[in-house]
N, C-alpha and C positions, 0 to 999 in steps of 0.2 A: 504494500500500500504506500501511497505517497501520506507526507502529512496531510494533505487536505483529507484526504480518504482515511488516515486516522483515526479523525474525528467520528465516522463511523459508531468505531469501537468504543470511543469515550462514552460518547453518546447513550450506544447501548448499557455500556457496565454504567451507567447512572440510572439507568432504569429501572436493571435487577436490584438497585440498593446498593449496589459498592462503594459507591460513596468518593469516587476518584478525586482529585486537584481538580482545582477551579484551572492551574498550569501546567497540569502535570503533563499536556501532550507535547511540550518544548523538549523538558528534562525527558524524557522516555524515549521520545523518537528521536532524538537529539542525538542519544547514548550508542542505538546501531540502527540506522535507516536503513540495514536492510531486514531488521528481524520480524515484519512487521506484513503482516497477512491478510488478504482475504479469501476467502470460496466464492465464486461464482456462479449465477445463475441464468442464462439469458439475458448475461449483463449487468446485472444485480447481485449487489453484494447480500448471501446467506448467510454468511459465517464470520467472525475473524477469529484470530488468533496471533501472539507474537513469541518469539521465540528470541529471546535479546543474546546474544553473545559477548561476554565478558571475557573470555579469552579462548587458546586454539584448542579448550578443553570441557572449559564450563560455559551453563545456557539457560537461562529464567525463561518459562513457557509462562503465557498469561494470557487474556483475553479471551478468554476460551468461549467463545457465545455465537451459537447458534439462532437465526432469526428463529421469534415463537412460531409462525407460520411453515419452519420449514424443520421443524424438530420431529425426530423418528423416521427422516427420509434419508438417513443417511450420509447426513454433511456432517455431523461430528467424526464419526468413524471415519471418511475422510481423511477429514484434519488430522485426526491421532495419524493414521498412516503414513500421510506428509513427515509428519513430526517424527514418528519413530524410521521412517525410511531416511530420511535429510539430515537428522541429529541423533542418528548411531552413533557416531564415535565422541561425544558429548556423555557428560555427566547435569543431563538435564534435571532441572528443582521445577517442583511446584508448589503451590499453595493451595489445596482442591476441598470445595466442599463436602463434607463429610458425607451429601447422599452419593456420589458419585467416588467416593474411596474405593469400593471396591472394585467400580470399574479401571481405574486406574492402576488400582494393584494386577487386575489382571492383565495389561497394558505394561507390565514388567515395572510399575513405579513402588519404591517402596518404603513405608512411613518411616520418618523420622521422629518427630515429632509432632504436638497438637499447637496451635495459635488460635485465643480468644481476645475476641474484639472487646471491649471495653467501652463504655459509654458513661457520661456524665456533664455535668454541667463547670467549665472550669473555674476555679474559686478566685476568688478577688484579691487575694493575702501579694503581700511586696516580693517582689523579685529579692532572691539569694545574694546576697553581696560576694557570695563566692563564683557566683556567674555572671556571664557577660557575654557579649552578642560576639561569633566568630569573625574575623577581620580577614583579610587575605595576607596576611603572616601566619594565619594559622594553617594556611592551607596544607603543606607540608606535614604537619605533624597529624592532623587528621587523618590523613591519605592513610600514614604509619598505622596510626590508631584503629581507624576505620578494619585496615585487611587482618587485623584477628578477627572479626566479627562477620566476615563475608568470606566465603569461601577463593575470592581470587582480588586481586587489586582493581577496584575500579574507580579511578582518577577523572576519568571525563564525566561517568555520571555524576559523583562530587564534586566537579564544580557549575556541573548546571544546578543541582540539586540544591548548592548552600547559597544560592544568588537568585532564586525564580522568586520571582512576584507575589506578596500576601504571605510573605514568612520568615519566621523567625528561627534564626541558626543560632545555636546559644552551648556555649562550652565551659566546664568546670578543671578549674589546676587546683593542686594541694601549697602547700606553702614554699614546697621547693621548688613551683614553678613545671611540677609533673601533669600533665595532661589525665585527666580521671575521668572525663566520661564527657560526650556532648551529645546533644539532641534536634530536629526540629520540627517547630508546628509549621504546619501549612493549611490554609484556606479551602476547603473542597465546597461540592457543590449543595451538601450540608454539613457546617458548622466547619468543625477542624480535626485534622487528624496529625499525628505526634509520630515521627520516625522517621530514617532512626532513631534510637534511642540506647544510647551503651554504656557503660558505667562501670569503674573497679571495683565500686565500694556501694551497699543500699546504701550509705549518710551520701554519696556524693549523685545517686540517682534518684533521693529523694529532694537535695537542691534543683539539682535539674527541673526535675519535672517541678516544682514548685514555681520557677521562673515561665518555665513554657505555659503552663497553666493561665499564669499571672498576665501575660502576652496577648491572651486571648480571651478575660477578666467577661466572666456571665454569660459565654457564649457555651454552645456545644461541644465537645473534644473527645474524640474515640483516639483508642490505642488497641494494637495489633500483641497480646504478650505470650511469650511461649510460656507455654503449660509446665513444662521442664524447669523452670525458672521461682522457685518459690517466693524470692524476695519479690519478684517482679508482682508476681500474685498478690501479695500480702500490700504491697506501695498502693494500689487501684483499687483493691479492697479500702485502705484507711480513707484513700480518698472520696467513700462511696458512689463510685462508678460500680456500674451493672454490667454482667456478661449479655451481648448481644450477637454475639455471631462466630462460627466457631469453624477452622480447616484445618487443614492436615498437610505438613509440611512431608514433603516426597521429593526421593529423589531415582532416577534412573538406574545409577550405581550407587557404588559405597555413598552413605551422607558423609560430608567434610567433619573434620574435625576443628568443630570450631568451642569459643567458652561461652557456651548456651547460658549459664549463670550469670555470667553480668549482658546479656542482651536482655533489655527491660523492654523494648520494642519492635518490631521489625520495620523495615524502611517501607516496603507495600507489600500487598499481595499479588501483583502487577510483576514488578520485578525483581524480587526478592527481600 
């Protein structure tokens, strides 16, 4: 798909409820114009699907939506076949709703872990004196930061990511000027949603999220948190936010070895 034809897809994933960026089609299609799909129909788009590639090994599939009108005719299955025939040698991730788990395990994908969406209203309390908004001197050290927490380095998506429009990039140091975790909210097509979000320490992800919160003072704020993750659980808890939505994190091959414990968030379920 080109960008315009993108838009499609956005389109759609706001419709099922997923709740995408108000921006998110810059930073996404931005990251690999070519990963980015449709099924066609007589000229008309039935499907899309995107398949980002982050490097000559790893591959975030998303978008996975079939038009309602053309569902059970065959265009899913399709898709998967593209995808399983074109990113064979790939260690493809997804993010798949839990009715559709077991079609994908039989599609050779295989659980990792669970992620639950989080909903609440953000609280009005003062930004963290221990945070502060990321500057592009920190780009560097993010990047560092960022690749324990993602399975491979991805530098271009992070700089479109901590620069798009209607959001707030915000990072935590300890006293010795050590980098502890950073976060951000962004503006979707309702309310806001928070990710990434990574953190050493639950005191230095509970400043985080206090400021990103703060940022976005009586509005909406959903978060993505791995289930694997108990501080992460217990932070969304205190804040009384409610479970609203729940996937299954898969991957093709072996899942990365990454530190599931301090990821308090995930960046989307779009591209990882």
């Amino acid at each position: 798909m080109t960008k315009a034809e993108f838009q499609t897809a956005v389109d759609w994933a706001n419709t099922e409820g997923w709740i995408p960026g108000v921006h998110d089609i810059d930073s996404f299609y931005d990251t690999d114009p070519t990963g980015f799909y449709a099924a066609r129909a007589g000229g008309e788009i039935v499907g899309t699907f995107s398949v980002v590639k982050y490097s000559n090994d790893y591959a975030f599939a998303g978008f996975f939506i079939v038009r309602p009108d053309w569902r059970g005719t065959g265009v899913g299955l399709a898709i998967q076949h593209y995808i399983d025939t074109r990113y064979a040698g790939f260690n493809v991730g997804i993010d798949g709703v839990l009715a559709m788990q077991e079609k994908y395990s039989r599609a050779g994908y295989k659980l990792a872990y669970g992620n639950e969406r989080y909903a609440g209203i953000a609280s009005a309390g003062e930004s963290e004196s221990q945070c502060r908004k990321v500057s592009s001197g920190d780009f560097e050290g993010i990047v560092e930061f960022d690749s324990k927490f993602f399975p491979t380095e991805r530098r271009n998506f992070l700089k479109l990511w901590l620069t798009q429009k209607d959001a707030t990039a915000l990072l935590a140091k300890d006293e010795d000027g050590k980098l502890q975790g950073y976060g951000v909210v962004r503006k979707c097509f309702r309310g806001n949603r928070v990710g990434p979000f990574f953190a050493e320490t639950p005191e230095a992800a509970k400043q985080l999220f206090n400021s990103l919160a703060a940022s976005v003072a009586g509005e909406e704020i959903f978060i993505d948190v791995p289930t694997v993750n108990p501080s992460a659980m217990q932070l969304v808890l205190s804040m009384g936010m409610k479970p609203a939505f729940t996937t299954a994190r898969m991957y093709t091959k072996q899942a990365p070895n990454l530190s599931l414990t301090k990821i308090y968030g995930v960046t989307s379920l779009e591209l990882g």
